[in-house]
C-alpha positions, -999 to +999 in steps of 0.1 A: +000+000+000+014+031-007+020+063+014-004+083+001-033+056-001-024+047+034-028+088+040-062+092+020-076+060+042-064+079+077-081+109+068-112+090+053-113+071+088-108+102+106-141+121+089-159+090+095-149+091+135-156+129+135-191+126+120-199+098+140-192+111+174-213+147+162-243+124+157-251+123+197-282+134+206-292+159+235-296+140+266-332+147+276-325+138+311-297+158+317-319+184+303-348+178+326-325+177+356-307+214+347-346+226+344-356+212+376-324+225+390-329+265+380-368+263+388-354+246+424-329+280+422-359+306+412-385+291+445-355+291+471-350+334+459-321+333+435-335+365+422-328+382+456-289+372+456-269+388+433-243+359+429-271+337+429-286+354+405-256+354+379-256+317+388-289+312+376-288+336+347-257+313+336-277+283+342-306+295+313-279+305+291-261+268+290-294+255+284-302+277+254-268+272+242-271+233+244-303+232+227-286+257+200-259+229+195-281+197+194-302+214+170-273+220+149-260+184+154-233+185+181-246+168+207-220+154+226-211+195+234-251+204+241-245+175+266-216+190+288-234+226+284-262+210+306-242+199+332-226+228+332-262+241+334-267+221+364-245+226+384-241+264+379-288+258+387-269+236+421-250+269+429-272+294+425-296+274+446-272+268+475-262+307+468-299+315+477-303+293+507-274+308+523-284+343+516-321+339+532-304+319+560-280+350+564-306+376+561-329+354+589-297+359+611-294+395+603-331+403+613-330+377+649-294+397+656-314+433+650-340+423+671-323+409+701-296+438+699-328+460+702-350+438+727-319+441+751-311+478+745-347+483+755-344+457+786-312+478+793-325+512+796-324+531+824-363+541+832 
């Protein structure tokens, strides 16, 4: 066989492996877990966090981009964009549980420095 044959069968192998591995398609429950992620995200107050927030907004941007790229055929690439999705959805939700836990701690600390200023008062 010669060295250029042996080439032109590499490369033909090659386009064959390429086009095979593009032919993937979107993973609907990776997609349905990234949704149920970012609506978990939006009901625990992601929208009251500003790093939350971004968390979430990147969340709904993977998603749009992976359905962009399965529509268009690469799906194996729409695939990692969801769990990227998720797990930027996982963030934004743990983002928003610590803030309202935080902001819960805020208020009880504003109250008891104010019950016991009051208790504290000369009368």
């Amino acid at each position: 066989m010669s060295y250029q044959r042996f080439f032109g069968l590499g490369w033909a192998a090659l386009a064959l492996v390429t086009s095979a591995c593009g032919s993937v398609p979107l993973n609907k429950a990776k997609l349905n877990a990234a949704q149920t992620a970012m609506h978990e995200a939006e009901t625990l107050g992601a929208a009251s966090d500003p790093q939350a927030k971004q968390h979430l907004q990147q969340a709904h941007d993977q998603v749009a981009r992976a359905q962009r790229l399965a529509k268009d055929g690469d799906g194996e690439e729409a695939n990692l964009y969801l769990d990227r999705a998720k797990a930027d959805a996982d963030l934004a939700a743990q983002q928003a549980t610590t803030y309202a836990e935080a902001e819960k701690a805020r208020q009880a600390w504003a109250k008891s420095k104010t019950t016991a200023a009051g208790g504290l008062a000369p009368q």
